[in-house]
C-alpha positions in Angstrom: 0.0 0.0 0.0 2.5 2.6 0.6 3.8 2.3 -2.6 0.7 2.5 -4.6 0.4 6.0 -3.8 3.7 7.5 -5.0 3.0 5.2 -8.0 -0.3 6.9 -8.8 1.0 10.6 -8.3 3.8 9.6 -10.3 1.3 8.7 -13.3 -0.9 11.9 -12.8 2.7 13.8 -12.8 3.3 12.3 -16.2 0.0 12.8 -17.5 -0.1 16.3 -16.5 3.1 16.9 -17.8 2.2 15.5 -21.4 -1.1 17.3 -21.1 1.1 20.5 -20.2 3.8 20.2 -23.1 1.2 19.9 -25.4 -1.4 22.9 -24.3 1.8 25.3 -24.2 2.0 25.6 -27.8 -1.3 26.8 -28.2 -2.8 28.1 -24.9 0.0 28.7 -22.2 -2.1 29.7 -20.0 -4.3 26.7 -20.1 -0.6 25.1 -19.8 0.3 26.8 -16.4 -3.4 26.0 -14.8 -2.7 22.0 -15.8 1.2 22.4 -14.2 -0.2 24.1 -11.0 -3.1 21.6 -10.9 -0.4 19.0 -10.7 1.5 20.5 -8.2 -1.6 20.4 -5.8 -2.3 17.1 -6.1 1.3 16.1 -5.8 1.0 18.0 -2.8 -2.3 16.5 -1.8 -0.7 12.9 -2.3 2.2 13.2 -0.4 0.0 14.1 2.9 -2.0 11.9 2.5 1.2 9.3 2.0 2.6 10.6 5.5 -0.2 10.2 7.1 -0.7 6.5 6.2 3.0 6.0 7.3 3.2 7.9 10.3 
């Protein structure tokens, strides 16, 4: 279990990224609201991975 976690924000990181790369050539806006998106989720999975381990 406490590897599942990191494994799924790990896949939402990539897909965000992809998702990101391609919006910036045409809307980079749309771009920066899919990076900082990503950012809070990675931010919401690693509390919630702490607070499964500890």
């Amino acid at each position: 279990m406490s590897f599942r976690l990191p494994a799924i924000a790990l896949a939402l990181f990539a897909i965000n990224f992809v998702a990101a790369a391609v919006l910036y050539a045409r809307e980079r806006v749309a771009a920066y609201v899919v990076l900082s998106t990503g950012l809070l989720v990675q931010a919401m999975f690693w509390v919630a991975t702490t607070r499964i381990v500890y």
